[in-house]
N, C-alpha and C positions, 0 to 999 in steps of 0.2 A: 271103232265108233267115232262117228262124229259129231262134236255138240255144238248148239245155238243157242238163244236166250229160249228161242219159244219147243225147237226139236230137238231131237237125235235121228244120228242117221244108223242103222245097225244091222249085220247080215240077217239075212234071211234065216228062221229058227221052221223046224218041222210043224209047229203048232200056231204058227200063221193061216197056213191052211184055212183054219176056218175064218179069218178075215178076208182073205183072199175068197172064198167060196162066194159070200156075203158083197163083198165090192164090187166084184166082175160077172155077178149076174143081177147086179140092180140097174136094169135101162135105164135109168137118170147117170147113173156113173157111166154108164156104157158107151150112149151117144156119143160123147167127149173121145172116145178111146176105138182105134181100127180090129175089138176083138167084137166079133158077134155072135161064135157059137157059145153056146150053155156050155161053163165049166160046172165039172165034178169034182167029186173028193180026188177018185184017182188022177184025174186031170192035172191036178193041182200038185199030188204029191208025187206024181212024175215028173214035173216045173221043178218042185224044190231041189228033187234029190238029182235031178241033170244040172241043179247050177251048183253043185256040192263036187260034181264030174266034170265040172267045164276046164275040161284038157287046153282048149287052144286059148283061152282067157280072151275069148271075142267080147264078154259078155259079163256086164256084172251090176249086183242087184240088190239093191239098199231097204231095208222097210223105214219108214219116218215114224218117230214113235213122237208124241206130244209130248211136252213136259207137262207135268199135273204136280198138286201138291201131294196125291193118292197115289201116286206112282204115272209111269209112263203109259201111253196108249194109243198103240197102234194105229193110227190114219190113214195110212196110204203107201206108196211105193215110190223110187224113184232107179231110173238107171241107164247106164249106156251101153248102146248095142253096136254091133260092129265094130266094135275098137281095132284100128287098125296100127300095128304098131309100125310100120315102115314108113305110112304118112302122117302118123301122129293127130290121128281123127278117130270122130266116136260121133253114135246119135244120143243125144240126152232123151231120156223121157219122165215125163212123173204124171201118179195121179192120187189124187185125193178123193178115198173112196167113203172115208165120214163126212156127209155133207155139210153138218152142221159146223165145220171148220171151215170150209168156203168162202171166197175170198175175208178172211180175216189175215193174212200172213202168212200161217203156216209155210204155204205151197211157193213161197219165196222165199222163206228161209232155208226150206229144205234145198231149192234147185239153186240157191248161194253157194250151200256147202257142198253139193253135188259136183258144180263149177268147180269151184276152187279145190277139190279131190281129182277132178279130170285132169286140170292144171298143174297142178301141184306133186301131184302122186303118179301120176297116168304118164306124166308129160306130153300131153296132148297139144298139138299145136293148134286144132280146130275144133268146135263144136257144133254137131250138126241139129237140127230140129224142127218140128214139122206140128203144127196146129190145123184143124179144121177152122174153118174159115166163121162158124159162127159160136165158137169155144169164145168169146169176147173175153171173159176171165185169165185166160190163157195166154190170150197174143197180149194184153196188158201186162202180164208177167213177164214174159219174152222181154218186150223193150223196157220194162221196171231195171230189167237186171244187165243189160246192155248186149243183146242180140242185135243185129240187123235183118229186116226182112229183105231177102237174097231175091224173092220170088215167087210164084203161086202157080200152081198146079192147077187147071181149071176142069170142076165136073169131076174130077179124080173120087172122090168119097158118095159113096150111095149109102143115105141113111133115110130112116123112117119115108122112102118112097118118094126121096128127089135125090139129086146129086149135087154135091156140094163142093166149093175150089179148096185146097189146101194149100194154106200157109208155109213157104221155107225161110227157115231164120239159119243165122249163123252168127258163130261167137269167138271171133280169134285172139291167140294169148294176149297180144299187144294192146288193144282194144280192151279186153280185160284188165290187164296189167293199169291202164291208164285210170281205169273205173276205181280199181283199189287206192291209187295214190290220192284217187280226192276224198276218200272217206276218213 
């Protein structure tokens, strides 16, 4: 587990499911995110119980839990895909699927300690990541926490009946490294 003032970062448990069910089929959280079919129960707990199987450790997947004085609760997800250990890179992603958490923090403190896991634990030399172009909350995050936009994809995203460019950002240790010595 990982902690911050405002989250936790914490493996994935069987009985997330139904927040996950609840997150990734509400088209306000959706738009933001490249999934578009309708998930299901099973859908879901074949997701969980294949990242409980993840043989080649491509892939690994945090739920962000709130700190409350009521106890913890569940917001959203974060993780890296592709982890390639030979070049020492990964894609980050995260999403915050309680709205009402929305740019308040959270969704930067979680992708801090997500960073500094990929860094730190991973030994990732790179971190990769990719926003839709009109996610504004999003690419704010990105350079809050010291990504560079590497690039953009144009027209690459079809949502609600246009196509839209994608954002590439990238986050290297040094660059990192430099961001922590000033805090």
């Amino acid at each position: 587990m990982l902690k911050g003032r405002l989250v936790t970062l914490r493996s994935v448990k069987i009985s997330d499911k139904t927040h996950f069910l609840t997150w990734f089929n509400d088209p306000e959280v959706l738009q933001y995110l490249g999934l578009y079919l309708p998930r299901t129960e099973i859908t879901e707990e074949k997701f969980i119980e294949e990242l409980g199987d993840n043989k080649s450790r491509t892939y690994v997947m945090f739920v962000i839990d709130a700190i409350e004085n009521s106890g913890n609760k569940p917001i959203g997800t974060t993780a890296f895909s592709g982890i390639d250990i030979k070049d020492h890179n990964a894609s980050f992603d995260i999403t915050i699927g309680e709205k009402e958490y929305w740019g308040k923090g959270y969704g930067t403190e979680a992708a801090r300690l997500m960073i500094r896991f990929g860094f730190e634990q991973l030994n990732l030399h790179r971190i990769n990541s990719g926003v839709i172009s009109f996610n504004e909350r999003s690419i704010k995050m990105h350079n809050k926490i010291g990504f560079t936009k590497e690039g953009l994809q144009r027209q690459l995203i079809f949502k609600n009946g246009v196509f839209y460019d994608y954002v590439l950002f990238g986050l290297l240790r040094d660059e990192w490294l430099k961001l922590q010595d000033k805090n």
